[in-house]
C-alpha positions as protocol buffer text, in pm:
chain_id: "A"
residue {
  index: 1
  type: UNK
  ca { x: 0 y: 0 z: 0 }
}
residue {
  index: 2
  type: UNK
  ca { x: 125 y: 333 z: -98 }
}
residue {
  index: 3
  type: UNK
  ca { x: 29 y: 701 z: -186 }
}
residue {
  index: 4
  type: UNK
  ca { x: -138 y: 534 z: -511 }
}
residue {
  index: 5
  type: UNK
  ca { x: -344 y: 324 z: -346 }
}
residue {
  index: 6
  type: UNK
  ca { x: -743 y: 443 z: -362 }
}
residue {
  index: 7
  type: UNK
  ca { x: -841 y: 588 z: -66 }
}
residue {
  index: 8
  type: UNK
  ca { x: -1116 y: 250 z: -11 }
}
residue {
  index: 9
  type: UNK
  ca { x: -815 y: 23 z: 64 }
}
residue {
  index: 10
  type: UNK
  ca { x: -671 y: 305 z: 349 }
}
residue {
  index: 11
  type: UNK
  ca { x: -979 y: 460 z: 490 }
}
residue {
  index: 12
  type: UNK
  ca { x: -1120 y: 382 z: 828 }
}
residue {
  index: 13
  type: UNK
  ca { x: -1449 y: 241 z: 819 }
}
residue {
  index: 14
  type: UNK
  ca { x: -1757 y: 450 z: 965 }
}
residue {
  index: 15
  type: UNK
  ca { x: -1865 y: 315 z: 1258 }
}
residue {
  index: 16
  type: UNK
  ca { x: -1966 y: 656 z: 1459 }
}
residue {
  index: 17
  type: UNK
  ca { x: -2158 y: 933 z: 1372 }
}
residue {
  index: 18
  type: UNK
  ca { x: -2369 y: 1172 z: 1525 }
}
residue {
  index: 19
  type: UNK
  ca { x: -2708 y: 1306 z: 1435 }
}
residue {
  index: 20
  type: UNK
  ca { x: -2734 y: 1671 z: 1423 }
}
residue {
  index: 21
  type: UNK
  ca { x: -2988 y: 1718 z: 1653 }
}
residue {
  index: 22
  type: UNK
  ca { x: -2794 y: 1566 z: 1933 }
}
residue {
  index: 23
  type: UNK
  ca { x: -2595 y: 1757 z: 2164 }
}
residue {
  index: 24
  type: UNK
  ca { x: -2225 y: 1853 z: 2167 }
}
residue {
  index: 25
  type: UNK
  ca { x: -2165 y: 1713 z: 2505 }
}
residue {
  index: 26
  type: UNK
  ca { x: -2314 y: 1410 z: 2322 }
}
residue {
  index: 27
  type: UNK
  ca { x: -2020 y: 1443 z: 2065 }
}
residue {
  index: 28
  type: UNK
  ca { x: -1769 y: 1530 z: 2269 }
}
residue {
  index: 29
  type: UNK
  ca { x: -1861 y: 1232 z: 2503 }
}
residue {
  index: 30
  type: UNK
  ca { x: -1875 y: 980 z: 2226 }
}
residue {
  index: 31
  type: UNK
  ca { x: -1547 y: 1108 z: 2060 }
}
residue {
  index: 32
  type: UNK
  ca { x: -1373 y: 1087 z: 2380 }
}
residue {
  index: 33
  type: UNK
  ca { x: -1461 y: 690 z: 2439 }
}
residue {
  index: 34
  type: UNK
  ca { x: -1361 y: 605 z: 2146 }
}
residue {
  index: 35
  type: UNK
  ca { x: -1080 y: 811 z: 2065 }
}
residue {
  index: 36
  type: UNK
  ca { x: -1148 y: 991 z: 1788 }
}
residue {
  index: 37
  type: UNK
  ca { x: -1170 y: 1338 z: 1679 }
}
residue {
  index: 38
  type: UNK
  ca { x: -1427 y: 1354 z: 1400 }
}
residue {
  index: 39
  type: UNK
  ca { x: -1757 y: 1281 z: 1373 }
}
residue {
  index: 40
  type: UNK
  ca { x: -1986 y: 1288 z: 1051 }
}
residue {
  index: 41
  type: UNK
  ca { x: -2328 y: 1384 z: 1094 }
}
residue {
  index: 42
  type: UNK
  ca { x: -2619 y: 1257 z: 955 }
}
residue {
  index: 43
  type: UNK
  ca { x: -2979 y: 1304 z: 973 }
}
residue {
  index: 44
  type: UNK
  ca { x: -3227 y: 1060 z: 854 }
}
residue {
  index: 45
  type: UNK
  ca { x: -2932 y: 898 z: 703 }
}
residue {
  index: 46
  type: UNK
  ca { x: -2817 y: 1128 z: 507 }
}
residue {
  index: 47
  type: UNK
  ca { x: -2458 y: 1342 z: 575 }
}
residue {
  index: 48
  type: UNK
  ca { x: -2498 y: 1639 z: 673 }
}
residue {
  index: 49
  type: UNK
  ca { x: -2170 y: 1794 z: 805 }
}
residue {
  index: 50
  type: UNK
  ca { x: -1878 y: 1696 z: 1004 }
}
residue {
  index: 51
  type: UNK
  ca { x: -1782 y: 1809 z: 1394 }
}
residue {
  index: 52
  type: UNK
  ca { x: -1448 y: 1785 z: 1520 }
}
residue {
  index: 53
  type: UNK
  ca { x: -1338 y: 1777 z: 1882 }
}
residue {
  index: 54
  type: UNK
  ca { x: -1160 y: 2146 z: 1831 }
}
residue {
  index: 55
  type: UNK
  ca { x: -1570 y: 2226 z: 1677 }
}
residue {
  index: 56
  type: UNK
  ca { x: -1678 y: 2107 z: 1994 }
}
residue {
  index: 57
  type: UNK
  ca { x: -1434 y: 2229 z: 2231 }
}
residue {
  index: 58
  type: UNK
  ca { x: -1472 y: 2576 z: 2128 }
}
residue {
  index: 59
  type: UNK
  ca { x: -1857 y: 2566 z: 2156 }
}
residue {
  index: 60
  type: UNK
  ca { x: -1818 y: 2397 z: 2533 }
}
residue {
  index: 61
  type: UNK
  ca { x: -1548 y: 2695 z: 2647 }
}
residue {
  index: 62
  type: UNK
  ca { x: -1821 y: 2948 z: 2553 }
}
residue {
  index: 63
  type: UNK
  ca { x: -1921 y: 3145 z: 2928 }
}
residue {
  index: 64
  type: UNK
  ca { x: -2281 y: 3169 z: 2847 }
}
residue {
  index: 65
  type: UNK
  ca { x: -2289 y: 2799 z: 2617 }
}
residue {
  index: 66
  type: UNK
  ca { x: -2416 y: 2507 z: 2737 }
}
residue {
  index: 67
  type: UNK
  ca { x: -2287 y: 2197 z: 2589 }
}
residue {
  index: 68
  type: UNK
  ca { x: -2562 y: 1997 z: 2730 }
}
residue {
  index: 69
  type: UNK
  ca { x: -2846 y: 2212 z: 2508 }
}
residue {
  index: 70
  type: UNK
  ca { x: -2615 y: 2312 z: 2194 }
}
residue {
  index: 71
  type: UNK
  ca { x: -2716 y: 2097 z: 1975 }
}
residue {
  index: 72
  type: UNK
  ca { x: -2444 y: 1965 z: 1685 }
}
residue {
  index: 73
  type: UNK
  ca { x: -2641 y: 2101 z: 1398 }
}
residue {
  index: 74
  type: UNK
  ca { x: -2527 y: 2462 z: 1548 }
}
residue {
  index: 75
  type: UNK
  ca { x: -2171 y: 2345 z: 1626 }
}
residue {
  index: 76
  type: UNK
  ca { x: -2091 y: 2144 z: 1267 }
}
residue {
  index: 77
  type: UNK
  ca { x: -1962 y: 2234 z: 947 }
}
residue {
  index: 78
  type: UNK
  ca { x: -2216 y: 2157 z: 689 }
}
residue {
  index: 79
  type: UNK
  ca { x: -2121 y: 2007 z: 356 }
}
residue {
  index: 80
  type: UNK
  ca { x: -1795 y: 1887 z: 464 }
}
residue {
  index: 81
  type: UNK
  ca { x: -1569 y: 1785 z: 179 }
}
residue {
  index: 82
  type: UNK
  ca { x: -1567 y: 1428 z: 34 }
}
residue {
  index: 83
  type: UNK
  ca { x: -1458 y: 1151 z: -171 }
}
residue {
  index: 84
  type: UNK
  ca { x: -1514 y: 843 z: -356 }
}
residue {
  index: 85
  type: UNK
  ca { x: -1371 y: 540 z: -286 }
}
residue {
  index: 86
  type: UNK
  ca { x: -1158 y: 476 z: -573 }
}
residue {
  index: 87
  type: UNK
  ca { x: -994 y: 835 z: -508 }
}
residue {
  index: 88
  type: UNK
  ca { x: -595 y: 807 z: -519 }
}
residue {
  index: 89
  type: UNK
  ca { x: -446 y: 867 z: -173 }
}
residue {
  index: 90
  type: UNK
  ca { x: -164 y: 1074 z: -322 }
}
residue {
  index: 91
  type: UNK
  ca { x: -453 y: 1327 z: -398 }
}
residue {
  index: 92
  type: UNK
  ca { x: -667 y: 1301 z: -125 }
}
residue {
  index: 93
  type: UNK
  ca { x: -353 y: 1431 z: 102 }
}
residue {
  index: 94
  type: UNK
  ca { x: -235 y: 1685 z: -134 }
}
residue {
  index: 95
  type: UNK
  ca { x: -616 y: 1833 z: -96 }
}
residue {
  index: 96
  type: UNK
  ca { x: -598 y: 1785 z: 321 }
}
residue {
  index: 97
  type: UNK
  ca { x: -262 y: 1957 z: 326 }
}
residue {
  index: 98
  type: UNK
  ca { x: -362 y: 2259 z: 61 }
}
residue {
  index: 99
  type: UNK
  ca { x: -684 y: 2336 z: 287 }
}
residue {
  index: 100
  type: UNK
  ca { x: -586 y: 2237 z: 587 }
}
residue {
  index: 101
  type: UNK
  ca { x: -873 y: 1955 z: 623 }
}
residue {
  index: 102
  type: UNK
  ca { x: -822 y: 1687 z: 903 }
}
residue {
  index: 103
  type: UNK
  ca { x: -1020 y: 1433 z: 763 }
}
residue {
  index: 104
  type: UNK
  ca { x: -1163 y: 1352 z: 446 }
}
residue {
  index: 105
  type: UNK
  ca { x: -1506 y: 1174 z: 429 }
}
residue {
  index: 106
  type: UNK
  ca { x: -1549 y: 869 z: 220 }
}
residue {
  index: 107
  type: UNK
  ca { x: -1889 y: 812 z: 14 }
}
residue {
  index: 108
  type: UNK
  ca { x: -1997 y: 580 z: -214 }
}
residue {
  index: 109
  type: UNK
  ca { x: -2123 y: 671 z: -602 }
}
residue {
  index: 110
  type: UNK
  ca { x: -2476 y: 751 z: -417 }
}
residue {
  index: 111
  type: UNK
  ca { x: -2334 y: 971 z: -179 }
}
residue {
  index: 112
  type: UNK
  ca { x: -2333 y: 670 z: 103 }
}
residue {
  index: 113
  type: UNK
  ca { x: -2094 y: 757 z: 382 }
}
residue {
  index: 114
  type: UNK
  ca { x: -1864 y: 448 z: 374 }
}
residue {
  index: 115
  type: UNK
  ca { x: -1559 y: 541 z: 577 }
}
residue {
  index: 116
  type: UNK
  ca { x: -1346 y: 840 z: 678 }
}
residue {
  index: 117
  type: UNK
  ca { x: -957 y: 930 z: 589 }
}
residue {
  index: 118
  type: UNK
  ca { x: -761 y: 1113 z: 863 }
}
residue {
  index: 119
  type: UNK
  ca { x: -469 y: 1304 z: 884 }
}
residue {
  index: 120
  type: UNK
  ca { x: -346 y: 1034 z: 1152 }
}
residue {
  index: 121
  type: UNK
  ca { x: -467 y: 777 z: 851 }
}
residue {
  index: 122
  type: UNK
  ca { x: -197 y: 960 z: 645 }
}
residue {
  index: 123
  type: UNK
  ca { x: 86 y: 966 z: 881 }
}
residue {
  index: 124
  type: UNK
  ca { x: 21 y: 594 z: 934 }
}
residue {
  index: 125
  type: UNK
  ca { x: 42 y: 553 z: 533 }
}
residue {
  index: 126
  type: UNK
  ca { x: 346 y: 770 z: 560 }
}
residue {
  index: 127
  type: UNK
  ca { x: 498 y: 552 z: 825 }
}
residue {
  index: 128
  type: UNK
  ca { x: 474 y: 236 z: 620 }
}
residue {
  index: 129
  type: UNK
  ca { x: 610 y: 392 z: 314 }
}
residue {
  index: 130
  type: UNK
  ca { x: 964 y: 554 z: 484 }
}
residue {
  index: 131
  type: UNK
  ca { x: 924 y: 185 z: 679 }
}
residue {
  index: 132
  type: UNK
  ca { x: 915 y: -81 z: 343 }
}
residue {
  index: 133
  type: UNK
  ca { x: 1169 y: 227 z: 148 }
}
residue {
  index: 134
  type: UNK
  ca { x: 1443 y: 164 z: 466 }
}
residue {
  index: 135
  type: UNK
  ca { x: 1419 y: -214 z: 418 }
}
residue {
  index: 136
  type: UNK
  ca { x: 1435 y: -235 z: 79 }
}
residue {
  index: 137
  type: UNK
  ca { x: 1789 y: -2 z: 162 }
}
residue {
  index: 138
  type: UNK
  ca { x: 1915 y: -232 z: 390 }
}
């Protein structure tokens, strides 16, 4: 696996998201049990946006905010950016590094979100590059 892999064969499946109408300390408790630090949102199915732990962090530090009545939909960035499975991973980071993105959500051709690509996905990629390159040295 390498940066011209497609993103399917490197992305993280989806198994958390978050509907919109929940409530940041909602997301912010279910990305802290499971250690992660974006969440898609959906509602009725369908993705909506995308809240990150710094989304959620700066809502919660608010004075006058609760985090326990915020609800995501006010919290997330709508139409977060996306790609398709068969997406070249040499791309896909070029894009995250250009705009800054810390993730990259993975749909299928109906718009289906399938997985999620993160910039710890990329160092990881990254990792096992520099790591088969220094064997094949030795």
């Amino acid at each position: 696996m390498g940066l011209e892999s497609s993103i399917g064969e490197l992305m993280s499946p989806i198994p958390f998201t978050i509907g919109q109408e929940q409530t940041i300390a909602a997301a912010q408790e279910k990305m802290r049990v499971h250690g992660i630090r974006h969440l898609p949102v959906l509602h009725g199915g369908k993705l909506v946006g995308l809240i990150s732990d710094r989304d959620a962090g700066l809502i919660g530090a608010l004075n006058d905010v609760d985090p326990e009545k915020v609800i995501v939909e006010e919290a997330m960035s709508a139409d977060p950016w996306t790609v398709t499975m068969d997406a070249q991973v040499s791309d896909v980071i070029r894009e995250m590094v250009e705009h800054k993105y810390g993730s990259a959500l993975v749909v299928d051709q109906k718009g289906t979100l399938v997985g999620i690509f993160t910039s710890h996905d990329a160092l990881k990629t990254l990792s096992e590059i520099l790591e088969a390159y220094r064997l094949a040295e030795s």
